[in-house]
C-alpha positions in Angstrom: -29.1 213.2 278.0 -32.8 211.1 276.7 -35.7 213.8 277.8 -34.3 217.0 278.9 -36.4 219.1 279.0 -35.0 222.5 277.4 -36.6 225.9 277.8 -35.9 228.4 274.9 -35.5 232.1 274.9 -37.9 233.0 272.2 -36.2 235.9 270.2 -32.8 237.2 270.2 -31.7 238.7 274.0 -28.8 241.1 272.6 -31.1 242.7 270.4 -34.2 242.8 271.8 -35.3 246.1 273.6 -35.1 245.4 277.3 -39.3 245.5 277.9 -39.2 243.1 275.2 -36.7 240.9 276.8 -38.6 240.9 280.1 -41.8 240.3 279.1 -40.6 237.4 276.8 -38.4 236.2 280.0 -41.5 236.5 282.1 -44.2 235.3 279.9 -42.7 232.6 277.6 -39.3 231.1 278.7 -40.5 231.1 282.3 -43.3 229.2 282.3 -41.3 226.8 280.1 -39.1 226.7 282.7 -41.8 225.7 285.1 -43.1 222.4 283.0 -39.9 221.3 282.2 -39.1 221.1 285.9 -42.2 219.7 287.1 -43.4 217.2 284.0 -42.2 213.7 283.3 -41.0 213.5 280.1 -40.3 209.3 279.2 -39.9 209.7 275.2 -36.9 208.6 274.0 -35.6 209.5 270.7 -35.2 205.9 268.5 -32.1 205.6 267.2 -30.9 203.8 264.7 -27.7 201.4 266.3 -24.4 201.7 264.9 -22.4 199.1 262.9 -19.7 197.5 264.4 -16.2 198.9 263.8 -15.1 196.0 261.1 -18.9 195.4 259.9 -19.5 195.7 255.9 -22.7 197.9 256.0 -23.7 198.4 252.6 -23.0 196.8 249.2 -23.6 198.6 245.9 -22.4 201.0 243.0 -20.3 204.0 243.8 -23.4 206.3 243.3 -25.4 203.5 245.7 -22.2 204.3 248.2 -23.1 207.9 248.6 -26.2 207.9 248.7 -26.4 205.8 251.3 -23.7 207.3 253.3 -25.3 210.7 253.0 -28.7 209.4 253.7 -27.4 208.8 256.7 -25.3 212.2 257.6 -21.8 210.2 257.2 -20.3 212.5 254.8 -19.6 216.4 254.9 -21.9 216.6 251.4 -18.8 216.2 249.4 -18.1 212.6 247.4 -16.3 210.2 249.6 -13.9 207.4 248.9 -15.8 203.9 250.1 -13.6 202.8 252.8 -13.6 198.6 251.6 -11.6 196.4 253.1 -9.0 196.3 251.2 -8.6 200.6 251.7 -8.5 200.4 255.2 -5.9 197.1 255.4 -3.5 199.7 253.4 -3.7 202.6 255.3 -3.2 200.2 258.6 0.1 199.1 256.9 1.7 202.0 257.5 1.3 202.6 261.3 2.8 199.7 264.1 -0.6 200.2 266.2 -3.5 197.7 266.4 -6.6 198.9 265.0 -7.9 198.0 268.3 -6.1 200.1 269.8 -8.1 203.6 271.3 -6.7 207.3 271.3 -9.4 209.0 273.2 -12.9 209.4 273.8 -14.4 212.5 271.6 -17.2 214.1 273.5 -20.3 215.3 272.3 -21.2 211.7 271.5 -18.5 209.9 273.4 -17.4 207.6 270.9 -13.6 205.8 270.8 -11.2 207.4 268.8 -9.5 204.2 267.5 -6.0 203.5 264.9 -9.5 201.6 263.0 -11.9 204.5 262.4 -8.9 206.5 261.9 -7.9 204.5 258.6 -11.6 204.6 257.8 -12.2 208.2 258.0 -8.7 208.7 255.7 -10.2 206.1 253.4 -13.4 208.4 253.0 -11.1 211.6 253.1 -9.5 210.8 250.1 -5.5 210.7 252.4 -3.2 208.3 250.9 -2.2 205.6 253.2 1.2 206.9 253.8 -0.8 210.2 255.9 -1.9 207.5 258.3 0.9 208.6 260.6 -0.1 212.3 260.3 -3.9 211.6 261.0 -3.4 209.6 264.1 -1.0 212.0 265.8 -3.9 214.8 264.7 -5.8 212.4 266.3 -4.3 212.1 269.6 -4.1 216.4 269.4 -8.3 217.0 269.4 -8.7 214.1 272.0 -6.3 215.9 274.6 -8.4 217.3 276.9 -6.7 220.6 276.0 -8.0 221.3 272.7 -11.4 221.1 274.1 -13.3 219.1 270.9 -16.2 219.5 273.3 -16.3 223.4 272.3 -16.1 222.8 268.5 -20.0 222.8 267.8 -20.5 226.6 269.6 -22.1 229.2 268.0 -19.2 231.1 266.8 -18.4 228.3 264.9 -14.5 228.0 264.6 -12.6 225.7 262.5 -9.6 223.7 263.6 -6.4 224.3 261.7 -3.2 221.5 261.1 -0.1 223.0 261.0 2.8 220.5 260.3 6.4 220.5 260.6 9.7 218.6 260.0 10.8 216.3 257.5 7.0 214.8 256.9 6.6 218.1 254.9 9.0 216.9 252.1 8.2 213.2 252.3 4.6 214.0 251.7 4.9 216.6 249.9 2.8 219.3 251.8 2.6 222.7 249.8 4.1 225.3 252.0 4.7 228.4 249.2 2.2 230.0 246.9 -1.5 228.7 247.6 -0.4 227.6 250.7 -3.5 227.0 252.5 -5.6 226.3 248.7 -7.4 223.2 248.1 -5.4 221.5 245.6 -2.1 219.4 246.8 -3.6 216.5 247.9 -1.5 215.7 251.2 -2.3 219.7 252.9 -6.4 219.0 250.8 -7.5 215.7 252.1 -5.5 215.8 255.5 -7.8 219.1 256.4 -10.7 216.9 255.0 -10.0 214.1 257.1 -10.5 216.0 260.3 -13.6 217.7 259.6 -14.8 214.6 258.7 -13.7 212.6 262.2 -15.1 215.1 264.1 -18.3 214.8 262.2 -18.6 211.0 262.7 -17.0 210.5 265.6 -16.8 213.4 268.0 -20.7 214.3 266.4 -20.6 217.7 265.3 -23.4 217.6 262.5 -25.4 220.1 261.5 -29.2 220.2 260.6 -30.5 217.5 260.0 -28.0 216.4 262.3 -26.9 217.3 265.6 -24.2 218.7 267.3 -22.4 221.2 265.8 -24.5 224.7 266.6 -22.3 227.4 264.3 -24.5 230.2 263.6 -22.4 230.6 260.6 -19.7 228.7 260.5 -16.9 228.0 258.0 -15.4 225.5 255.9 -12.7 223.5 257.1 -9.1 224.5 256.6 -6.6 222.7 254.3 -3.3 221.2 256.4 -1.0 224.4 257.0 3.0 223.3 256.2 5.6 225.5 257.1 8.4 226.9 254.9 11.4 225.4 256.7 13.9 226.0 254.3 13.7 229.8 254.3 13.5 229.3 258.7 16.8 227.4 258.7 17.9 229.9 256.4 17.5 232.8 259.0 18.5 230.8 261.9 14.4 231.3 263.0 13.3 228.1 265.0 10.9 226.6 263.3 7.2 226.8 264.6 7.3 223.5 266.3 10.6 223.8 267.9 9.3 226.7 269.2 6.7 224.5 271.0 9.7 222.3 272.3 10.1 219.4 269.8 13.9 218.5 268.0 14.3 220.0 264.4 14.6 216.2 263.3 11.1 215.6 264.7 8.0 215.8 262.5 5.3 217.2 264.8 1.6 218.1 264.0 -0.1 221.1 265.7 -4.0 221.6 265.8 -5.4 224.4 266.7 -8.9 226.3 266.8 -9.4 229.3 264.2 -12.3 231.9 264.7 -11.5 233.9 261.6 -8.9 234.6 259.4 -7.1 237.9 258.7 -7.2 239.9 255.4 -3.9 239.6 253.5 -1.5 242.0 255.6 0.6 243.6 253.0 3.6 245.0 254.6 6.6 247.3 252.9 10.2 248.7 253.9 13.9 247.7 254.1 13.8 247.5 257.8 12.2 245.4 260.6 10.3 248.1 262.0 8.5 249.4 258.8 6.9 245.5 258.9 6.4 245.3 262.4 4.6 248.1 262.1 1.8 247.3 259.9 1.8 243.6 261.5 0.9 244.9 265.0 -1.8 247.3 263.7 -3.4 244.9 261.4 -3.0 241.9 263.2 -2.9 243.6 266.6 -6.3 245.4 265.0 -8.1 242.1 264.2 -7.2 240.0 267.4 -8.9 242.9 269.3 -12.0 241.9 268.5 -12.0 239.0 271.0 -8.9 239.8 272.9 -11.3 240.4 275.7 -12.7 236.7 276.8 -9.0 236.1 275.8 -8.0 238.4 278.6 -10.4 237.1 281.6 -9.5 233.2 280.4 -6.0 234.1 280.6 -5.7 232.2 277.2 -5.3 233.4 273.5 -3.0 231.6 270.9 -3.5 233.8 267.6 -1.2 232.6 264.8 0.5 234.9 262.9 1.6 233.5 259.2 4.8 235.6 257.8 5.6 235.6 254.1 9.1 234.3 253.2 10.0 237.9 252.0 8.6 239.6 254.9 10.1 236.9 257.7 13.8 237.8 255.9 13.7 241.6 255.9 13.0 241.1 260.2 15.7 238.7 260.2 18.1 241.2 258.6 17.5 243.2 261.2 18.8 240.8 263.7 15.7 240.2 265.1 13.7 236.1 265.3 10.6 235.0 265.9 10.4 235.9 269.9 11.3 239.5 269.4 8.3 239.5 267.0 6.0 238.6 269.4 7.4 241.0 272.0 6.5 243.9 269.3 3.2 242.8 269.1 2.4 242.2 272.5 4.1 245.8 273.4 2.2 247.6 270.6 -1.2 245.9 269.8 -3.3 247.7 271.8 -7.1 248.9 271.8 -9.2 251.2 273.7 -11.0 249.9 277.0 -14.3 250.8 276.3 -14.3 249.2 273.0 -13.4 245.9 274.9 -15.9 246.4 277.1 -18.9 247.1 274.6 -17.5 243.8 272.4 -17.8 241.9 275.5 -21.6 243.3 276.2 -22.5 242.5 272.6 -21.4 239.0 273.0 -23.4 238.0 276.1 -20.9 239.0 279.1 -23.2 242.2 280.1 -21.6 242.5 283.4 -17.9 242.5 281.8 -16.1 245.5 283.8 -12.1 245.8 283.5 -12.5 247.5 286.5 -14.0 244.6 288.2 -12.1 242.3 286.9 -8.7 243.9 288.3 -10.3 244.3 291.4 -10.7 240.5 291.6 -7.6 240.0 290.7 -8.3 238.0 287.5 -6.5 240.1 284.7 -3.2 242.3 285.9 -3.6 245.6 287.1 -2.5 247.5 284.2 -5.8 246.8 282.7 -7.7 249.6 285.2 -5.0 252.2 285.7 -7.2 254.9 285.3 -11.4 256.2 284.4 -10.4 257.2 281.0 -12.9 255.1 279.4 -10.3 255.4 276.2 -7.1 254.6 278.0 -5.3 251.9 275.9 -5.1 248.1 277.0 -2.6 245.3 275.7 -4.8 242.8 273.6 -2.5 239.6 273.6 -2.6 237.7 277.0 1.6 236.7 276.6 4.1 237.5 273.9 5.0 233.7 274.1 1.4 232.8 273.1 1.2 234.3 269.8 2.1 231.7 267.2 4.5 232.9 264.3 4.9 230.7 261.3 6.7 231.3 257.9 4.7 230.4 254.8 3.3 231.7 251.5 4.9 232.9 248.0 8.7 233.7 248.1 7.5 236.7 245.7 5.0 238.7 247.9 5.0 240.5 250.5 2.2 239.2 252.4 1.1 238.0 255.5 -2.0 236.4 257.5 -3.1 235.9 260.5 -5.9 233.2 262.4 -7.7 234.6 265.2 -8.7 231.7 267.7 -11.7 231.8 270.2 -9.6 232.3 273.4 -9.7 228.5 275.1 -11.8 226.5 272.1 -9.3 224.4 270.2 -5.7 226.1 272.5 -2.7 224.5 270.3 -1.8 221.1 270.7 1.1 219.9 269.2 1.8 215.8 268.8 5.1 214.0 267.5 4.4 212.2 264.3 5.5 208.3 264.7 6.4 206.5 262.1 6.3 202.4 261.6 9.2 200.3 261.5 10.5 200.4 257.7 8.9 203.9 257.1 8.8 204.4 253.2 6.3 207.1 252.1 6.0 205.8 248.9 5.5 209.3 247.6 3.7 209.4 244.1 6.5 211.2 241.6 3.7 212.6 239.7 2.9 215.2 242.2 3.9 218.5 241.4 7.3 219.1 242.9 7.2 223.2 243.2 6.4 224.3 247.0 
């Protein structure tokens, strides 16, 4: 919105002693308040118009390229690929849809998610034009109004993730063992790249000089996340996006919002329960720190990633993924006033499990007693926590990604492929997954 007037708390409110806060309240912010409200503000900011989608915009060297591009806050810092002509013509041959054609509109800045700017922003991401498939399908995920894109520029700064599943992963040759989720195979790299990137030019989350994207912190954007189907099929497990109700045969993309990651959980022992164990303390531990806006939104997707080694000692047991997710929801637990006095740090100073039972927002096992150190459940559902299979064959080790309760819930989209789909993949690449 052109001129609106925004009144600023001057300081930091969680942190600030409360005669500190009130007297800031009362002799700064408020009369801010006042003017906004009451003066007429007509300056509008000049901006510069955008080219058209097919328009060539600059001409020069490869140095020339970037500069100009970053100059004008179109890359993430990082070299880019020029996307020419002829780049963007061969990443449209492998998809069946116009370039016309439009996915979604991408709030903050509202702009079209089109098959066109799609090819351009894999041109620039370094993606091979066989990944055109794979980026608009992660396309069509972040513009479904239930991944919420319009969250991604919040102060806690969270990351989106790309898991991917089916027989894309071999075609394209995602890395799904050791290194998994390291910068370095070009398909899992660029594809994470390539997101980042679109939400920075098209949805607008920039940051300073820019606009948009308000992380306090932040993080850096997370490589494309492949899944080790072979050792799943090899336990009978369902596979992460069957669990999400696609067909084994389908290759599916899933995006989803990540907060923070986990330490490496190292688990040991010949039986399910040793892991499980270790899994719902660590894990369970780690999720607790936002379990409770996860609680009052009724929402909270965490992804738990299980090492081929690890995943096969549960299976031995008899047990799959679903029973793994029972354990944790069952045993992941944390004390209530802990919850509480995370929520008040946050912002949500009137957060009361009490008076949130008695509203009938969370269930009633939340408030079953005063003890201020009675235990709670920290995962909203068993069938909400994510379980994947991934990592080296040789290691006993684990991870997990802690989302930010609603921002960036799972999405999961079917890949299409065009009519005489041939991935072309480059032999050179390093075959080892």
């Amino acid at each position: 919105m052109e001129g609106l007037p925004i009144a600023e708390y001057q300081g930091v409110p969680m942190i600030d002693s409360t005669e500190n806060l009130r007297r800031t309240v009362r002799e700064v912010t408020v009369p801010r308040i006042i003017s906004g409200l009451t003066s007429q503000n007509n300056t509008r900011a000049v901006k510069e118009a955008e080219p058209k989608s097919d328009e060539i915009v600059f001409r020069g060297t490869l140095q020339e390229v970037q500069d100009f591009f970053y100059a004008r806050l179109w890359t993430d810092g990082l070299p880019i690929m020029p996307p020419t002509r002829q780049a963007v013509e061969e990443m449209l041959k492998f998809t069946d849809r116009p370039p016309s054609d439009v996915i979604g509109v991408l709030p903050p800045e509202n702009r079209q998610a089109t098959v066109w700017n799609t090819a351009v922003t894999g041109v620039m991401a370094g993606c091979r034009p066989e990944y055109m498939p794979v980026l608009l399908a992660v396309v069509e995920a972040v513009a479904d109004p239930a991944f919420r894109i319009v969250d991604a520029g919040s102060t806690p700064g969270w990351e989106p993730l790309i898991v991917v599943n089916g027989p894309i992963v071999k075609e394209l040759e995602f890395n799904h063992g050791t290194g998994a989720m390291r910068a370095g195979r070009q398909a899992n790299t660029s594809i994470g790249r390539f997101l980042k990137l679109y939400m920075r030019n098209i949805a607008g989350f920039r940051i300073p000089p820019g606009e948009g994207d308000k992380g306090t912190i932040g993080g850096n954007f997370n490589v494309a996340l492949a899944e080790d189907e072979d050792t799943v099929a090899e336990l009978a497990w369902k596979s992460f996006s069957v669990g999400r109700g696609f067909e084994a045969r389908d290759s599916v993309v899933t995006v989803q919002g990540v907060l923070y990651i986990t330490p490496p959980i190292l688990s040991g022992g010949d039986s399910a329960n040793d892991h499980l164990q270790t899994l719902s303390e660590v894990f369970g531990q780690l999720c607790s720190y936002r379990a409770y806006i996860g609680i009052k939104n009724k929402q909270y997707c965490p992804l738990l990633v299980l090492a081929p080694s690890v995943a096969r000692v549960i299976a031995k047991d008899g047990l799959a993924k679903d029973d793994i997710k029972t354990f944790l929801y069952e045993h992941a637990k944390m004390p209530a006033d802990t919850m509480e006095r995370y929520a008040w740090a946050s912002g949500h100073t009137t957060y009361s499990l009490r008076a949130l039972v008695a509203e009938g927002e969370i269930p009633q096992e939340y408030f079953q007693s005063d003890d201020p150190k009675r235990l709670v459940r920290i995962f909203v559902k068993p069938e909400m926590i994510g379980i994947l299979v991934a990592g080296d064959v040789g290691r006993n080790q684990s991870k997990g990604y802690v989302i930010n309760h609603i921002h960036g819930a799972p999405v999961s989209k079917k890949i299409v492929l065009p009519s005489g789909w041939n991935p072309k993949v480059n032999l050179a690449t390093p075959k080892t997954s």
